[in-house]
N, C-alpha and C positions, 0 to 999 in steps of 0.2 A: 641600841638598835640603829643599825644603817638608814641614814633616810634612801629613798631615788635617785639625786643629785649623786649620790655617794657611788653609784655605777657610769653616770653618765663622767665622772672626773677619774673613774678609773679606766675608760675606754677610749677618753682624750689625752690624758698625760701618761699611761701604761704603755699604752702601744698604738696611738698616735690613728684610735678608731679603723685600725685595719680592716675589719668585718666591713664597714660604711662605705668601703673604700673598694668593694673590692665583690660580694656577691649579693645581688638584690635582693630584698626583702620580698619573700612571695606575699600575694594580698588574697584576700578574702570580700567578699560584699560588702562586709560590714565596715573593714575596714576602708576601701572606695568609701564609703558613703558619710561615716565618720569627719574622714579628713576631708570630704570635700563641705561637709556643715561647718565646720572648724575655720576653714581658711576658702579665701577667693582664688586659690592658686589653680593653674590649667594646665595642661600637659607635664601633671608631676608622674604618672604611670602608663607601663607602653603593657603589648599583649604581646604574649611569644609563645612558639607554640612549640611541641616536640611529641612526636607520637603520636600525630594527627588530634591532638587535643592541646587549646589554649589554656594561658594560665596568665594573668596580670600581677607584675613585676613593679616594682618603685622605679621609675627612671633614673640614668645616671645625669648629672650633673656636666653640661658644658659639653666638650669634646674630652670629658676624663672620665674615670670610672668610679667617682664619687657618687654617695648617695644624693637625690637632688635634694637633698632636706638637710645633708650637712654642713654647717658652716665652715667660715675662712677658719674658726678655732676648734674644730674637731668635735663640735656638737651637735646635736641632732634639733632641729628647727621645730618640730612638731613633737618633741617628747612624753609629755603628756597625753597625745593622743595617736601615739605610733603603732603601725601595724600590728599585729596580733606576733606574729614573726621575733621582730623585734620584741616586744613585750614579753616572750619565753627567752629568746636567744639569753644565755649560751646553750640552753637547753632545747630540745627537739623534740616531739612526740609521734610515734607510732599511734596510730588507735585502731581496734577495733568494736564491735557490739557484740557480749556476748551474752545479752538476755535485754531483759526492761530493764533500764538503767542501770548496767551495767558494763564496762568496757572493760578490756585489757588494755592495758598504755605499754610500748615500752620507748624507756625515754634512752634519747640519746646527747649526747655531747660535745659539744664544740670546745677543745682548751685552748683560753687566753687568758690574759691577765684577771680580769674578769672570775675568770671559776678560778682559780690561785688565790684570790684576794678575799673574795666570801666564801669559797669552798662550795663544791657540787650537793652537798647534801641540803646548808644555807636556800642555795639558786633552785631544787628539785621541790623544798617546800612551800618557796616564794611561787612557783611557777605550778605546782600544784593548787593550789589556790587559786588558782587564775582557773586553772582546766576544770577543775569542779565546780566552780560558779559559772560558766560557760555552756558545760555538760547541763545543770540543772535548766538553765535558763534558756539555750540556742544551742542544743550541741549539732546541727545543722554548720553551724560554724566553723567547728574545728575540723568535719570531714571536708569543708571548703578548704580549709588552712592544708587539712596533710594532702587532697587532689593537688593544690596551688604547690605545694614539696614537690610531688611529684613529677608533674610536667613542667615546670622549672629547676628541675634537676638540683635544690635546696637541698637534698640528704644527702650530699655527697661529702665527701670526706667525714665525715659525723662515725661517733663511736658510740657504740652499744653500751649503758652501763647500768642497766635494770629495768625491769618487766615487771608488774603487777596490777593488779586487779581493783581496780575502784568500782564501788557500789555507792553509785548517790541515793541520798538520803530526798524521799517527799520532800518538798516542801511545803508552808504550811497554805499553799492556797489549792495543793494536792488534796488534801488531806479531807 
């Protein structure tokens, strides 16, 4: 089994964190508010807006279009507590609700080195894990994350490559 580290050396020595480099991480409340308990840092995310609706972005870095959290060595500074965005990329989600706990997802795609090296099926189960502990726990969340896609123009270039139906499971303090 792959540890974490094991994407962050694939996305620094593969292709030299292109993604980091290039389109901002949309953010969520949660995740503001995470990295800002986590670290003292100030002016790391700006707001921009498109469609007469805002959406907060990760700042870029310097006068370049670096993420502000990547280092001089192609690594991401906050990994461990990185936005929600980041923490699915290469992967993307659609959602919507279509009952009590239960959504349609359909996920979408980003190829780089990354989905090459653990395969989309790998990345769709790793990242599915993430979205139904999310879903049970704050799924308030993740329609933060796909508004924050949307008015940051985040789905763009992304491929379509399955749809399906999650039913979360009670949990036991449902119950």
């Amino acid at each position: 089994m792959k540890k974490p580290s094991d994407s962050l050396e694939i996305c620094s020595k593969h292709c030299g964190s292109k993604c980091c480099r290039s389109t901002p991480p949309a953010l969520t409340k949660e995740d503001i508010d995470r990295i800002e308990e986590k670290t003292n840092i100030e002016n790391w995310y700006t707001t921009i807006e498109f469609n007469q609706k805002t959406a907060n972005v990760v700042a870029k870095k310097n006068d370049t279009d670096d993420c502000f959290f990547l280092s001089d060595n192609g690594l991401c500074g906050v990994y461990d507590y990185r936005p929600l965005d980041c923490k699915l990329f290469p992967l993307f989600v659609q959602i919507k609700k279509q009952g009590e706990k239960e959504y349609n997802v359909r996920w979408l795609v980003w190829y780089c080195p990354l989905t090459e090296n653990k395969g989309i099926e790998v990345l769709k189960v790793e990242s599915e894990k993430l979205l139904i502990s999310i879903l049970s726990e704050n799924p308030d969340q993740i329609f933060d994350y796909q508004e924050a896609m949307y008015t940051s123009r985040g789905y763009k270039k992304k491929h379509f490559f399955k749809e399906e139906c999650l039913k979360i499971q009670k949990s036991d303090s449902e119950s």
